[in-house]
N, C-alpha and C positions, 0 to 999 in steps of 0.2 A: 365546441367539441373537436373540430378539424383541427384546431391550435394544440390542444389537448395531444389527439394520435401523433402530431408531428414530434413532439417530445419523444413520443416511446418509439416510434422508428426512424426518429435521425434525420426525417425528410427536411430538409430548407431549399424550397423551390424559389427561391428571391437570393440574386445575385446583385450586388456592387460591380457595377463595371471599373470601379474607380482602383479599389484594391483588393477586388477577386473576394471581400468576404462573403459566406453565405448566410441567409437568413428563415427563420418559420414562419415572419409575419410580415406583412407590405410594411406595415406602420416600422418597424426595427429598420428597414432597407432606407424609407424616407428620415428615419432619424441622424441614420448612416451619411446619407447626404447631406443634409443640414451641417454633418463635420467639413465634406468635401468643401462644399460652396461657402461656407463660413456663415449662413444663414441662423438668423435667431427668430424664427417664429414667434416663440413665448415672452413675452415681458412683463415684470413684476413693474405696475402700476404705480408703486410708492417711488421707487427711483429709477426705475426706466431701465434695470441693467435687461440684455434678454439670453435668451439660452437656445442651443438647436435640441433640446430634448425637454419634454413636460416635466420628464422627473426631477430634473436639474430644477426648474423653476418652484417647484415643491419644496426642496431641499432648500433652495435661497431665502423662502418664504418665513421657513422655522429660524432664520438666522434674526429677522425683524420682530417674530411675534415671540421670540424665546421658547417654543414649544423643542419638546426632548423628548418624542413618542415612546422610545423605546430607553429601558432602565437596565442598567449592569448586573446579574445576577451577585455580582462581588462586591459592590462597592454600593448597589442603591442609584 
């Protein structure tokens, strides 16, 4: 819920000391870092590449298993 309010009032109480960005969420600030320190927490198991963001490693994932979750309203 508290992630939720910070949307509709703008709050980001999580700074980047690295390059002043601000953030709503701890987890977005450590992700933030993960860029700084060149840090890859995540690694996709089949060839070992890693990522400093989950989503990223999700995104690599569909490259292996040909999934295309989302469709073109134009094209299919």
């Amino acid at each position: 819920l508290i992630h939720n309010q910070r949307t509709h009032t703008g709050e980001r109480p999580y700074k980047c000391e690295e390059c002043g960005k601000n953030f709503r969420q701890l987890s977005s600030l450590i992700c933030q870092w993960n860029i700084h320190t060149r840090k890859r927490p995540y690694k996709y198991g089949d060839c070992g590449k890693g990522f400093g963001h989950c989503n990223s490693l999700i995104h690599h994932q569909r490259t292996h298993t040909g999934e295309r979750p989302y469709e073109c309203e134009e094209c299919g």
